[in-house]
VEXVEX-673305 format. One record per residue: residue number from 1; y, x, z of N, C-alpha, C, O, CB in turn. Coordinates in nm, 3 decimals. Glycine has a CB too. Example, Ala and Ser with C-alpha at 12.3 -4.5 7.8 and 13.67 -1.06 7.14 Angstrom:
REM VEXVEX-673305
   num       n.v       n.u       n.w      ca.v      ca.u      ca.w       c.v       c.u       c.w       o.v       o.u       o.w      cb.v      cb.u      cb.w
     1    -0.569     1.319     0.780    -0.450     1.230     0.780    -0.330     1.320     0.780    -0.332     1.424     0.846    -0.447     1.131     0.905
     2    -0.225     1.285     0.708    -0.106     1.367     0.714     0.003     1.290     0.787     0.114     1.341     0.804    -0.060     1.408     0.572
REM end
This chain:
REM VEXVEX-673305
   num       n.v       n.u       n.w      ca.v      ca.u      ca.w       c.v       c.u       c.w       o.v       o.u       o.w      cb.v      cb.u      cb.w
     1    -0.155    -0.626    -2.707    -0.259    -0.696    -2.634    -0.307    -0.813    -2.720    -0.232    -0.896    -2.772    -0.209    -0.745    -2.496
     2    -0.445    -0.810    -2.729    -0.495    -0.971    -2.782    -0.601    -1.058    -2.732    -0.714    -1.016    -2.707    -0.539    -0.968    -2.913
     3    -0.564    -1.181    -2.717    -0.613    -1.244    -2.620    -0.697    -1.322    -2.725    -0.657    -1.366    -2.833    -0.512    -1.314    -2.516
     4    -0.835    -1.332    -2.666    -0.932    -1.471    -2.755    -0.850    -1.598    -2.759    -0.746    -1.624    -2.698    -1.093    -1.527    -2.666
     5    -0.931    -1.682    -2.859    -0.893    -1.780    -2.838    -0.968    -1.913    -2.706    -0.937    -2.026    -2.667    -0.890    -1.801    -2.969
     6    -1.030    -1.855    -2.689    -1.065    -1.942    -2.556    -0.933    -1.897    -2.370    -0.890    -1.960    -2.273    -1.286    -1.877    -2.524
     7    -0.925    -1.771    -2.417    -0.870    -1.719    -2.337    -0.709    -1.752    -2.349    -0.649    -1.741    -2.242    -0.914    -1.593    -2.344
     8    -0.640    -1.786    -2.446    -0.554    -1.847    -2.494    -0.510    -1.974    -2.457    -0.401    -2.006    -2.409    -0.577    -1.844    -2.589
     9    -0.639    -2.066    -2.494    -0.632    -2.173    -2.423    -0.675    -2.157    -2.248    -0.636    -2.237    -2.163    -0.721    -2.267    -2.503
    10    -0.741    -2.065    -2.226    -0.727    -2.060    -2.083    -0.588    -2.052    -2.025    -0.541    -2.132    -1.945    -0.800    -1.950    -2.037
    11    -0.528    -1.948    -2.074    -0.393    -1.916    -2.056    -0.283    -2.045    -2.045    -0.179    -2.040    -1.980    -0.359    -1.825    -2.173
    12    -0.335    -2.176    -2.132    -0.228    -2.291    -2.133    -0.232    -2.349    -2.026    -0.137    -2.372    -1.950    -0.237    -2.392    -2.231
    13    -0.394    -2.389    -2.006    -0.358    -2.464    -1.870    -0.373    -2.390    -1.744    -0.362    -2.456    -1.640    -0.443    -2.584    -1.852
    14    -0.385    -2.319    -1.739    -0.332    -2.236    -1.621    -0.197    -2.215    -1.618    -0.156    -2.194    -1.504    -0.388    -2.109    -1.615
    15    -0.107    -2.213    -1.711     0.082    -2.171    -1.676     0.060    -2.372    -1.642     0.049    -2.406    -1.524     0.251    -2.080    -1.891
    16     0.057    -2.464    -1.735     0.047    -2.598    -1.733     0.031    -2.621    -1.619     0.136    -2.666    -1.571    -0.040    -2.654    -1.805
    17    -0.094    -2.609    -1.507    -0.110    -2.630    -1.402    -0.029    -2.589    -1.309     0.005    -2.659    -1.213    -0.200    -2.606    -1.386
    18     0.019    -2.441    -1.336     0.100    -2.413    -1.196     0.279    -2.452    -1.249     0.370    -2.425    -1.171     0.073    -2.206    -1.135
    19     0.300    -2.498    -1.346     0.438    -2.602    -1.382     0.424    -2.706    -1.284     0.488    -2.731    -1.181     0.442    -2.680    -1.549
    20     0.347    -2.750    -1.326     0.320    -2.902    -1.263     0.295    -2.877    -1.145     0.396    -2.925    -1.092     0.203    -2.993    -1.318
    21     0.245    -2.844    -1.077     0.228    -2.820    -0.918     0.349    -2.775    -0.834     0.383    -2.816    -0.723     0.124    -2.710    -0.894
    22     0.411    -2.678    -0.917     0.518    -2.594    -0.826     0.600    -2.745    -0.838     0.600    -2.771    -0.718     0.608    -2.414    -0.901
    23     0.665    -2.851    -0.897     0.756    -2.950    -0.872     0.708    -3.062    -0.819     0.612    -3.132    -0.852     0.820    -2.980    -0.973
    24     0.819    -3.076    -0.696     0.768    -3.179    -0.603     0.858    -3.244    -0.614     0.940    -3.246    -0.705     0.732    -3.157    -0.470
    25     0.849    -3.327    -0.488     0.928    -3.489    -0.482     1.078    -3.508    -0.534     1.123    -3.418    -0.605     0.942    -3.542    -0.317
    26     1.147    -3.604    -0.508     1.283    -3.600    -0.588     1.379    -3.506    -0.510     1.467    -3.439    -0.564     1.354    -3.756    -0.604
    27     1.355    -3.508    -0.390     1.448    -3.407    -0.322     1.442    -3.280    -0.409     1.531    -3.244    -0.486     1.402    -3.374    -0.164
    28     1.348    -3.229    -0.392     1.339    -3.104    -0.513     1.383    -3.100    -0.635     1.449    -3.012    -0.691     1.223    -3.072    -0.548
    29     1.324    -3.250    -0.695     1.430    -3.227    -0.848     1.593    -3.208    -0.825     1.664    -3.139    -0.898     1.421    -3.382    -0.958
    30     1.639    -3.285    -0.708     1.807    -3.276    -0.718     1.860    -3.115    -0.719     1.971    -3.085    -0.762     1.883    -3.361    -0.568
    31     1.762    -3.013    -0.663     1.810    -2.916    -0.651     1.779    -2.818    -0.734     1.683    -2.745    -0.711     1.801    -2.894    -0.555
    32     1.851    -2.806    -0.832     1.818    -2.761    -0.938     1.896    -2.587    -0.968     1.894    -2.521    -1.072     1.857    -2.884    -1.036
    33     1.954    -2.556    -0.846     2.015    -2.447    -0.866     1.890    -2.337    -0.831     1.927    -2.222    -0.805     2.152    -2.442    -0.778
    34     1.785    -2.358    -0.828     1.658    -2.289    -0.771     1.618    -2.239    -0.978     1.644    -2.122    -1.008     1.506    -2.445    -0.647
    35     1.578    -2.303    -1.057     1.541    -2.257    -1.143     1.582    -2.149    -1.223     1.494    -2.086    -1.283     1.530    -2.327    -1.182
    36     1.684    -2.122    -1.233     1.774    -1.977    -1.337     1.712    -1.869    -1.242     1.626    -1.798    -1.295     2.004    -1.964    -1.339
    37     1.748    -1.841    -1.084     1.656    -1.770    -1.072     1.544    -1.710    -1.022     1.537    -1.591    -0.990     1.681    -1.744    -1.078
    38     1.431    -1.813    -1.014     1.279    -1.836    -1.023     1.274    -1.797    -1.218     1.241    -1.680    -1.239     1.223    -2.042    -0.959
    39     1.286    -1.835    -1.276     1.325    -1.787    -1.408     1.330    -1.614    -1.423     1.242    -1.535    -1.456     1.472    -1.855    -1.438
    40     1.468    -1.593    -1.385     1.500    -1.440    -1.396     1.375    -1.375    -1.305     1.324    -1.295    -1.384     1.671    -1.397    -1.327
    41     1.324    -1.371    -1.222     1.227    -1.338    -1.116     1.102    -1.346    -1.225     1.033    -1.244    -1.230     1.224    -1.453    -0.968
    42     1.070    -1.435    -1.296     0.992    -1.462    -1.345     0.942    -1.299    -1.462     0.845    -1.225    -1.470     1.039    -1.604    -1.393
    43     1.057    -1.309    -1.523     1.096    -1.202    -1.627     1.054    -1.085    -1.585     0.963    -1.008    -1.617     1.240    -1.190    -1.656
    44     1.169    -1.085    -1.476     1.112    -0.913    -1.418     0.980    -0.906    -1.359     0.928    -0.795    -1.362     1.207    -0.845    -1.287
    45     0.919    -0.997    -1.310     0.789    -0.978    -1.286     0.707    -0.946    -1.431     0.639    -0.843    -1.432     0.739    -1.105    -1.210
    46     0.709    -1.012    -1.531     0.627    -1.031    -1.646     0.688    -0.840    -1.695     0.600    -0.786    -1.764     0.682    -1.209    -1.770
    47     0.749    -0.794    -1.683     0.831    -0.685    -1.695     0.752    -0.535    -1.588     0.695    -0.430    -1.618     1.000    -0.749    -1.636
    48     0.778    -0.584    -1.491     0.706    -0.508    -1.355     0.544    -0.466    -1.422     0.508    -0.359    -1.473     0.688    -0.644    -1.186
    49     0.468    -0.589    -1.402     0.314    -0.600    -1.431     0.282    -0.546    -1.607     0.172    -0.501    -1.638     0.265    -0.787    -1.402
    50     0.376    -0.557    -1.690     0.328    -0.494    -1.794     0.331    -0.295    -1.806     0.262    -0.200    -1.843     0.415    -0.569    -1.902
    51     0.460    -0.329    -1.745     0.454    -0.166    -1.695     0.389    -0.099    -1.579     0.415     0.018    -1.552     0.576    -0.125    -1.670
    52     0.313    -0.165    -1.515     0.219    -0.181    -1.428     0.082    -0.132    -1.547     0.062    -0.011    -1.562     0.227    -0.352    -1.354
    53     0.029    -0.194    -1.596    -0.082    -0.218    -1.692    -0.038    -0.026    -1.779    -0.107     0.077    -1.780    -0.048    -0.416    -1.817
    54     0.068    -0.048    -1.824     0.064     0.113    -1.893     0.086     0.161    -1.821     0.182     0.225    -1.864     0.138     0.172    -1.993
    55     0.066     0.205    -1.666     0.063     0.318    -1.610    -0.073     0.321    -1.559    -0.126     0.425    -1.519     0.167     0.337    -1.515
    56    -0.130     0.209    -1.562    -0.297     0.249    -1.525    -0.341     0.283    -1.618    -0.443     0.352    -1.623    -0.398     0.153    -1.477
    57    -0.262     0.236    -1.738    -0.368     0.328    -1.885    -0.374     0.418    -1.888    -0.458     0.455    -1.970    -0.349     0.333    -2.019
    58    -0.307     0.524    -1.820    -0.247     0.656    -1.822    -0.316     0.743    -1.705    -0.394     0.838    -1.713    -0.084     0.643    -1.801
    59    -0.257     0.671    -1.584    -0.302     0.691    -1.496    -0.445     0.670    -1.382    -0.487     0.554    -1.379    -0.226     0.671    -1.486
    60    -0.518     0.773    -1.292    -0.563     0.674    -1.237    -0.559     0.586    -1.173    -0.441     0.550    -1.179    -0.599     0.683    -1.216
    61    -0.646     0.477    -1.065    -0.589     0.366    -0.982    -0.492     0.387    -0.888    -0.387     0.334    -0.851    -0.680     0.307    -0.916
    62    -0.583     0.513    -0.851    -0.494     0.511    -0.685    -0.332     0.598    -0.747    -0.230     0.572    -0.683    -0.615     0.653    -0.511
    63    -0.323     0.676    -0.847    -0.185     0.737    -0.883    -0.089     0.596    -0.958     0.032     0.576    -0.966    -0.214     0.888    -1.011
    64    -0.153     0.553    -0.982    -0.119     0.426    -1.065    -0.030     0.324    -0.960     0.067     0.256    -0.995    -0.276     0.345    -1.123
    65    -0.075     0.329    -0.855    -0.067     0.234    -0.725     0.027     0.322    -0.634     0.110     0.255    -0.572    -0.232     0.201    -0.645
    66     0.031     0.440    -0.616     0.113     0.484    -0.490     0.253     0.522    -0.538     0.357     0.486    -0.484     0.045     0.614    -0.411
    67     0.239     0.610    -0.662     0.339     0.664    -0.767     0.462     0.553    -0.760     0.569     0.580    -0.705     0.264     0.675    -0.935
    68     0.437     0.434    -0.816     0.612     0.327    -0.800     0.560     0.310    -0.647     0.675     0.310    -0.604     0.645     0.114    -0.923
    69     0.514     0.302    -0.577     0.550     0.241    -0.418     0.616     0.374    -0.375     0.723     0.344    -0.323     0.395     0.186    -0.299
    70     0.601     0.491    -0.373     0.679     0.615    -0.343     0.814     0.581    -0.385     0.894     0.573    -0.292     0.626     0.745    -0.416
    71     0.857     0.559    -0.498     0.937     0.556    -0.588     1.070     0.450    -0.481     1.181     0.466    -0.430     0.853     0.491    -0.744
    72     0.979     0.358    -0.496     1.025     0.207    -0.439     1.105     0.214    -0.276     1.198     0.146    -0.233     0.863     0.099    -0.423
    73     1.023     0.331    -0.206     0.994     0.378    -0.047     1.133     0.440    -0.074     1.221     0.414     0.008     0.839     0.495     0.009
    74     1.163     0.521    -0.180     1.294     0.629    -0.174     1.401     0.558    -0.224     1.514     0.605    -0.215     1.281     0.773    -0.265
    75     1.374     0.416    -0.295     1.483     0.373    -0.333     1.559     0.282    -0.195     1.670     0.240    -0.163     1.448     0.293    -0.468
    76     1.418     0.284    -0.140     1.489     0.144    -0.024     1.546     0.238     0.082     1.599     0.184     0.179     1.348     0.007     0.071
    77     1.543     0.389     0.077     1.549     0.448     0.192     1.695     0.472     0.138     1.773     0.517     0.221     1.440     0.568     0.236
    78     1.735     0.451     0.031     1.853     0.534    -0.018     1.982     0.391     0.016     2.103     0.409    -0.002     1.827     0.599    -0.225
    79     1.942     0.303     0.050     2.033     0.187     0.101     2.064     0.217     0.227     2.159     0.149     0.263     1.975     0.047     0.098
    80     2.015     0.307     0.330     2.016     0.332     0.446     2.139     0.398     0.482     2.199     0.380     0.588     1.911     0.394     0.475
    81     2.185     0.497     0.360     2.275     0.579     0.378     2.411     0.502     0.365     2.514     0.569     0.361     2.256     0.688     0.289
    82     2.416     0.406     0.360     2.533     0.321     0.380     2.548     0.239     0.527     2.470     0.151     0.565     2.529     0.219     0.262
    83     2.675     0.292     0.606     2.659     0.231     0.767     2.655     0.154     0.745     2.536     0.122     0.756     2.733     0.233     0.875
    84     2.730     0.042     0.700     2.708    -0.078     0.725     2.549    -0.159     0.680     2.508    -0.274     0.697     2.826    -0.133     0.663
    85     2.500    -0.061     0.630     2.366    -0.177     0.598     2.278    -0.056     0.688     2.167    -0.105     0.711     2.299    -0.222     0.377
    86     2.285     0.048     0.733     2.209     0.095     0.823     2.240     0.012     0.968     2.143    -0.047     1.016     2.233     0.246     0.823
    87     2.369     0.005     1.039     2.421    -0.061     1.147     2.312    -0.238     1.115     2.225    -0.273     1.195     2.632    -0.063     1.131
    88     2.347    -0.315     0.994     2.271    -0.425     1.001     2.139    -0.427     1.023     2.106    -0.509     1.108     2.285    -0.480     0.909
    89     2.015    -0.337     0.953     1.919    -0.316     0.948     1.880    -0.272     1.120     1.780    -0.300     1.187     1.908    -0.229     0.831
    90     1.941    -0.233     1.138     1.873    -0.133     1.285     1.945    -0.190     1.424     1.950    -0.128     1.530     1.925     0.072     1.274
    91     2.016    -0.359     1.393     2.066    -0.391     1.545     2.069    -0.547     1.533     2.127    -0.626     1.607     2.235    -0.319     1.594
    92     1.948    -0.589     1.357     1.920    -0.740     1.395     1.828    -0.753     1.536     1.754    -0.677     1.598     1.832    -0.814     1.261
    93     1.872    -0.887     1.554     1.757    -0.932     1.684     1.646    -1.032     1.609     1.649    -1.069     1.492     1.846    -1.037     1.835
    94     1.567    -1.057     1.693     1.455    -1.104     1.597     1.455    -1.244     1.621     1.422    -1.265     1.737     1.306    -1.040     1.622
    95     1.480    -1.347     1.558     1.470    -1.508     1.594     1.343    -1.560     1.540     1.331    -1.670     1.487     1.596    -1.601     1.528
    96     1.232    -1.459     1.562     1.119    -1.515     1.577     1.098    -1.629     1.692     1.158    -1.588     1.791     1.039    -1.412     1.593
    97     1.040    -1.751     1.719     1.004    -1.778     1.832     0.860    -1.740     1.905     0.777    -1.689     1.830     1.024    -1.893     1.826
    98     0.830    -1.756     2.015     0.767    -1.708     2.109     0.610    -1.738     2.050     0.575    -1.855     2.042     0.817    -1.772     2.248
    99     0.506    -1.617     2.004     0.411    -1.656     1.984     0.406    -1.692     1.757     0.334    -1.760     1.686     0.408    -1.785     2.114
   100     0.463    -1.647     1.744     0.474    -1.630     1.570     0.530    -1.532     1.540     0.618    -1.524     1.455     0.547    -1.727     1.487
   101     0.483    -1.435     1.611     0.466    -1.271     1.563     0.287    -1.241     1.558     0.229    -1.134     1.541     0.558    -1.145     1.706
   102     0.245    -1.344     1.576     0.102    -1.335     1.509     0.090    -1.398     1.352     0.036    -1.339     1.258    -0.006    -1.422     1.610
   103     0.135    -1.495     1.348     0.160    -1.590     1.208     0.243    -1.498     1.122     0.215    -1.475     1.004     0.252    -1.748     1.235
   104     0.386    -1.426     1.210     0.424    -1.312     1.076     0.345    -1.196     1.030     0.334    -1.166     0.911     0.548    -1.237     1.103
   105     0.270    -1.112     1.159     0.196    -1.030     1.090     0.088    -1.020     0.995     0.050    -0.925     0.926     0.170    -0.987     1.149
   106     0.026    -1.200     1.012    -0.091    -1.257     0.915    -0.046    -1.246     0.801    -0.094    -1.184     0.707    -0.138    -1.398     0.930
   107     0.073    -1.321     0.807     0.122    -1.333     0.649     0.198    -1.180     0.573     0.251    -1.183     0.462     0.254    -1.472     0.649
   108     0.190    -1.089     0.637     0.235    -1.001     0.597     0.092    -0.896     0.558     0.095    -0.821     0.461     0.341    -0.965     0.696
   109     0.012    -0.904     0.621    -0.104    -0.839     0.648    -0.183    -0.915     0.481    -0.232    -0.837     0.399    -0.178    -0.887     0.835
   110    -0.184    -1.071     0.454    -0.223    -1.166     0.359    -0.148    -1.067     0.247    -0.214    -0.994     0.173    -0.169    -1.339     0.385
   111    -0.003    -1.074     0.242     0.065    -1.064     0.123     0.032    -0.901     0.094     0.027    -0.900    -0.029     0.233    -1.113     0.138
   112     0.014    -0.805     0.124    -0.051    -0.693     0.084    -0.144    -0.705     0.043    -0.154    -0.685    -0.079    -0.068    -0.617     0.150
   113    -0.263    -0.744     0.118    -0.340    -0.745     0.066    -0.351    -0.850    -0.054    -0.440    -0.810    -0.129    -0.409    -0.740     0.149
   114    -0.295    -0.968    -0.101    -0.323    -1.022    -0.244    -0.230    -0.920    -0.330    -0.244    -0.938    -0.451    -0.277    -1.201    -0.267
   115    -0.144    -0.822    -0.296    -0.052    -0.753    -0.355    -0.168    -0.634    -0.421    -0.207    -0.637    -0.537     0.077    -0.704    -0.241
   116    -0.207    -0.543    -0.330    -0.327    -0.457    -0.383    -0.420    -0.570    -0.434    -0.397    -0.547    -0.553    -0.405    -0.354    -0.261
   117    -0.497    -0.662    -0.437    -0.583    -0.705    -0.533    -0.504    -0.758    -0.667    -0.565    -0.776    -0.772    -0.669    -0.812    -0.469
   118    -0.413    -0.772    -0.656    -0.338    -0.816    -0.784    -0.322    -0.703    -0.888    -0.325    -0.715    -1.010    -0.193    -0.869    -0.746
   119    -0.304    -0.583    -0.812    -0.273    -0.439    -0.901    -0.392    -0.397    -0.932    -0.396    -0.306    -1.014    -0.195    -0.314    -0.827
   120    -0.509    -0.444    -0.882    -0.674    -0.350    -0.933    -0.713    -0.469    -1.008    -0.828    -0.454    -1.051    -0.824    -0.293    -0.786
   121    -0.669    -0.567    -1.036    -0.729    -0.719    -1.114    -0.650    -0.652    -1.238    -0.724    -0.636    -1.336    -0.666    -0.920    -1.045
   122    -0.511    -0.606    -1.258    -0.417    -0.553    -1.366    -0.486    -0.428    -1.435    -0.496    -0.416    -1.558    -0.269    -0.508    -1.298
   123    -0.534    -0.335    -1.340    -0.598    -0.182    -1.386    -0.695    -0.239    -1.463    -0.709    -0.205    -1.580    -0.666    -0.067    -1.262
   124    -0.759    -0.313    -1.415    -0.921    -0.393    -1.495    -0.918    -0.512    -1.600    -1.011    -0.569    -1.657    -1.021    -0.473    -1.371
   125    -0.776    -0.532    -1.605    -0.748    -0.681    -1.714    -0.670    -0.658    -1.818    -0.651    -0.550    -1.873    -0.670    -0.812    -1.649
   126    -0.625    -0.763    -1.843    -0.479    -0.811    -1.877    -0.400    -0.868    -1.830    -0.410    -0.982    -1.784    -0.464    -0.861    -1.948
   127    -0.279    -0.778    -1.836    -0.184    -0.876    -1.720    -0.138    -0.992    -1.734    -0.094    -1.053    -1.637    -0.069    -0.830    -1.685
   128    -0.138    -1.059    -1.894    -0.122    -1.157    -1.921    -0.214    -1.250    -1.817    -0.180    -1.331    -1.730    -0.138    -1.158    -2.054
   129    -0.353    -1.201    -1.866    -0.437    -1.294    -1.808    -0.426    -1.327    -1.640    -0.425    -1.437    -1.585    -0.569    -1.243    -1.844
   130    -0.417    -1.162    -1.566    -0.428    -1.173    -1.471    -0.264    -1.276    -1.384    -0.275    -1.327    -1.272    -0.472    -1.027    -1.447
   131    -0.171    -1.281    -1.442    -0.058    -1.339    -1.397    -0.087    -1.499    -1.416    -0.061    -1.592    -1.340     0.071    -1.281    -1.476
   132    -0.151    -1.496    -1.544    -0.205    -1.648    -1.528    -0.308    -1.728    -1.431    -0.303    -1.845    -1.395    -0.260    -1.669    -1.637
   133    -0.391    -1.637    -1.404    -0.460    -1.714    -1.337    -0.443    -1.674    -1.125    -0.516    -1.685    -1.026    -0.620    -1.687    -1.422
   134    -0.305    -1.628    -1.154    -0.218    -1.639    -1.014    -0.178    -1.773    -1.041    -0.118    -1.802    -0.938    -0.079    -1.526    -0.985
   135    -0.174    -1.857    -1.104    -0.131    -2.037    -1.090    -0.218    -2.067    -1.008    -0.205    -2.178    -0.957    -0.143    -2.151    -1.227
   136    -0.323    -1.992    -0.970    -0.468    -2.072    -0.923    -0.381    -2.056    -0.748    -0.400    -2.142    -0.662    -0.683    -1.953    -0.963
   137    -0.299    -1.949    -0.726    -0.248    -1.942    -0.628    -0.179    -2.065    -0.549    -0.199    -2.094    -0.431    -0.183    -1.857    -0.655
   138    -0.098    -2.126    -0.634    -0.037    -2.255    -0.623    -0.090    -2.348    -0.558    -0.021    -2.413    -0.480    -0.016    -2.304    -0.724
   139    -0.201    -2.371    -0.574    -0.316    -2.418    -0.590    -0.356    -2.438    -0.423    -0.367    -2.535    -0.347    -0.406    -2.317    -0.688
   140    -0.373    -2.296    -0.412    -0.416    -2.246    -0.302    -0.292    -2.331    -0.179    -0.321    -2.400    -0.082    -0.418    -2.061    -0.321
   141    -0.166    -2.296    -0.226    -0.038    -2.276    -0.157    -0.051    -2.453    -0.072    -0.052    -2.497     0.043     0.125    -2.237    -0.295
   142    -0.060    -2.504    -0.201    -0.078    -2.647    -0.199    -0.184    -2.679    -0.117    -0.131    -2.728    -0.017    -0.099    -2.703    -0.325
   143    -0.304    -2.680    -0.102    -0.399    -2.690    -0.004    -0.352    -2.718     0.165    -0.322    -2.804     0.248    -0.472    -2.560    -0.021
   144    -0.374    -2.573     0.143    -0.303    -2.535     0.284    -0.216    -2.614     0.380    -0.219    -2.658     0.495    -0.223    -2.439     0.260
   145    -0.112    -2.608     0.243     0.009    -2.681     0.288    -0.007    -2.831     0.374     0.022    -2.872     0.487     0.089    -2.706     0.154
   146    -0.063    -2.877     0.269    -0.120    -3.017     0.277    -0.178    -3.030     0.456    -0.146    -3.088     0.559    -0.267    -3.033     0.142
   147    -0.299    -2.919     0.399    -0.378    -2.942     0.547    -0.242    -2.934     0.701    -0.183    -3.009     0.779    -0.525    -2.771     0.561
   148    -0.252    -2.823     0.675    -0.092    -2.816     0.752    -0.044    -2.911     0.790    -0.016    -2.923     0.909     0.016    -2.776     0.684
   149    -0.025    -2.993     0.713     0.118    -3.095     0.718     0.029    -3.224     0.719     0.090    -3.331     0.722     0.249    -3.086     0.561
   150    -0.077    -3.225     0.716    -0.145    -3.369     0.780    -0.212    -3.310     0.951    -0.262    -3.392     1.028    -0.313    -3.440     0.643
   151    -0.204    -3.213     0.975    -0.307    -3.181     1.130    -0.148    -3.134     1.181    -0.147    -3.145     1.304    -0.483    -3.013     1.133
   152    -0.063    -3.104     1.149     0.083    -3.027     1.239     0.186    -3.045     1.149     0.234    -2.958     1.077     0.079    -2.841     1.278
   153     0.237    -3.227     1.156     0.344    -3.235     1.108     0.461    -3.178     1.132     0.565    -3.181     1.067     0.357    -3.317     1.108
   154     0.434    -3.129     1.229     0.563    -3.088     1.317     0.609    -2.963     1.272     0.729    -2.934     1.276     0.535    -3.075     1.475
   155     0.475    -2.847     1.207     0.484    -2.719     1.237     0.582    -2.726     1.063     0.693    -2.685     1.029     0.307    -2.617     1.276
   156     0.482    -2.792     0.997     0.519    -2.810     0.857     0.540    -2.934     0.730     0.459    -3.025     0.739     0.441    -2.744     0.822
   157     0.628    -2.943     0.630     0.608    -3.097     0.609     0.528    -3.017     0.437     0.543    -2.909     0.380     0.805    -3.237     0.609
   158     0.457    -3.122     0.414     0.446    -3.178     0.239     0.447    -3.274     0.242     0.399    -3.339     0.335     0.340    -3.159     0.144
   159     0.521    -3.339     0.108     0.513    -3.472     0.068     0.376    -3.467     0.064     0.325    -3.356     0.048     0.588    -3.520    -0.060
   160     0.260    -3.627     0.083     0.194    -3.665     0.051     0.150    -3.771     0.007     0.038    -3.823     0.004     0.169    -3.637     0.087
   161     0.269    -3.806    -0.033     0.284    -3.978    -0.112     0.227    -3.964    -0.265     0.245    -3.880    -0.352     0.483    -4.043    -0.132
   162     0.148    -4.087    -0.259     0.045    -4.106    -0.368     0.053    -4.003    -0.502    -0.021    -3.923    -0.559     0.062    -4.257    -0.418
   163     0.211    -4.065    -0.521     0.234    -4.017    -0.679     0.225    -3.843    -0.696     0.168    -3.779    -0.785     0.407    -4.073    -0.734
   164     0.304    -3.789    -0.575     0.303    -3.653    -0.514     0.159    -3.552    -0.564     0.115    -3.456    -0.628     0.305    -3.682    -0.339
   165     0.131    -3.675    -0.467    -0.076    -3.594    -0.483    -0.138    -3.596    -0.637    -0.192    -3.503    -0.697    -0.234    -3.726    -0.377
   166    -0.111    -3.748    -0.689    -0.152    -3.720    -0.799    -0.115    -3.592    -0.885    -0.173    -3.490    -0.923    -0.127    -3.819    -0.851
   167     0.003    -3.645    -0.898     0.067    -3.485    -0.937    -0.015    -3.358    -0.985    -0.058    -3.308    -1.089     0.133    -3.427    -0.810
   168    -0.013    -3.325    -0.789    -0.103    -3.212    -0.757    -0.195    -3.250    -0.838    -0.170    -3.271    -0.957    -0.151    -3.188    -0.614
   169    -0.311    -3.264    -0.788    -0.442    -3.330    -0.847    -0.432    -3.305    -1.001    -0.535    -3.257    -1.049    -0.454    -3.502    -0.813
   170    -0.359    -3.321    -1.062    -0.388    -3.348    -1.221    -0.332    -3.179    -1.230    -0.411    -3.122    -1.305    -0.277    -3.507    -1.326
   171    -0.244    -3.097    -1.190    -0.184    -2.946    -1.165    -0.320    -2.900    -1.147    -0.366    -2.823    -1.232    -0.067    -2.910    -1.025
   172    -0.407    -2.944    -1.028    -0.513    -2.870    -1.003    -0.685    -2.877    -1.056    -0.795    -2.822    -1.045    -0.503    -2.883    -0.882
   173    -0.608    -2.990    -1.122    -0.727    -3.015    -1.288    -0.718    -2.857    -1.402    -0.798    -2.772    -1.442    -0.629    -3.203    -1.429
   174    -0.582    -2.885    -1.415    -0.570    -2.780    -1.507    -0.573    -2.648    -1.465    -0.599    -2.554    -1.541    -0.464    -2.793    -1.570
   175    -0.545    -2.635    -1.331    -0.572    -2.485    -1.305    -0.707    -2.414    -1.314    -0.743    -2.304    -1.355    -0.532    -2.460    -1.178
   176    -0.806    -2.586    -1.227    -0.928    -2.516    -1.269    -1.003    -2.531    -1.365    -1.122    -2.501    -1.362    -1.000    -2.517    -1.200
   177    -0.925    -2.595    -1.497    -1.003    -2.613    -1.665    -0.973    -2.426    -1.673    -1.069    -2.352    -1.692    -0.879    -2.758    -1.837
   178    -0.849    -2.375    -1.657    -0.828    -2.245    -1.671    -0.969    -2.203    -1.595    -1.087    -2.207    -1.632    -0.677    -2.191    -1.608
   179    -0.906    -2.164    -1.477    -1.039    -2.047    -1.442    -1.169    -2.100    -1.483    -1.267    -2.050    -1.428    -1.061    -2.010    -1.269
   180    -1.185    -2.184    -1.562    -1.336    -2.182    -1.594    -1.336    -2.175    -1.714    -1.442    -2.157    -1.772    -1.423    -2.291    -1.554
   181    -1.228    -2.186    -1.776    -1.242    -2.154    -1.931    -1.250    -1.981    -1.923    -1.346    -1.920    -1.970    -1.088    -2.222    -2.036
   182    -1.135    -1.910    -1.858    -1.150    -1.728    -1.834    -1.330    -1.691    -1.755    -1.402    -1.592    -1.763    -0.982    -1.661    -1.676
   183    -1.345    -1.799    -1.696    -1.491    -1.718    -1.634    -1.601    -1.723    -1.744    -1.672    -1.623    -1.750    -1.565    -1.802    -1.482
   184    -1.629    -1.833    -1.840    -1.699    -1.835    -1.946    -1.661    -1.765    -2.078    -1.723    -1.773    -2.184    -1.713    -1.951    -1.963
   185    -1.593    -1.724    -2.063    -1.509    -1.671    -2.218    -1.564    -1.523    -2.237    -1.527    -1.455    -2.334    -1.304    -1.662    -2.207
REM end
């Protein structure tokens, strides 16, 4: 794969931005047993999506796309055959509370769908590129959050102490020097 050099530098501050964003207040720095594996996760994703990318070269979209989810469907079905994780699977109770079985199905209904646009952004890109400018996600995460957590403290917290935001803010400088360096390039 070769990436321009504008696209290169797109590529910096976009990982740059979503570094800086994903770390928050000091509570978060103390807990540091989170990084090795967000790390390893990291890998196999960068791993997943490249072999992702050579099977759309090969393949078409939609074989490209169902082919490992089949795959994936028979592997998860093959955990079943063990009682004890069939007995667990099939007699949890649900500690949803009353009225956020709409909020789970959103977010489940959300995460597919950025899941299929992520795999037809890969068929049509580079996955380099396209994984990079998922920082813009962060981005997104952060927003939200925020809004969230200033209209329903209750439901959700973010820090929003000065330094915090700045933070953000300067994360979400660079995310969007990226996507506008990849949209002009």
């Amino acid at each position: 794969e070769r990436l321009t050099l504008s696209q290169i530098v797109a590529f910096v501050f976009l990982i740059a931005g979503g570094v800086l964003i994903s770390f928050g207040g000091a509570s978060e720095a103390k807990k540091k047993g989170w990084i090795v594996p967000a790390l390893l996760g990291g890998i196999l994703f960068a791993c997943f999506y490249i072999l992702t990318k050579y099977i759309f070269l090969h393949e078409t979209l939609v074989n490209g796309f169902l082919r490992p989810r089949i795959f994936t469907a028979g592997l998860a079905l093959l955990l079943l055959f063990e009682k004890k994780t069939r007995a667990a699977v099939f007699s949890c109770q649900s500690t949803l509370p009353k009225g956020a079985y709409g909020a789970f199905l959103l977010g489940q209904v959300s995460g597919s769908g950025s899941f299929i646009l992520i795999q037809y952004a890969i068929s049509l890109a580079s996955p380099t590129l396209v994984n990079a400018l998922q920082g813009s996600q962060y981005a997104f995460v952060f927003l939200l959050t925020a809004g969230v957590s200033f209209f329903f403290p209750k439901f959700l917290k973010e820090s929003l102490r000065p330094r915090v935001l700045i933070q953000k803010i300067a994360a979400l400088c660079s995310i969007g020097a990226g996507v506008a360096i990849l949209s002009f390039a």
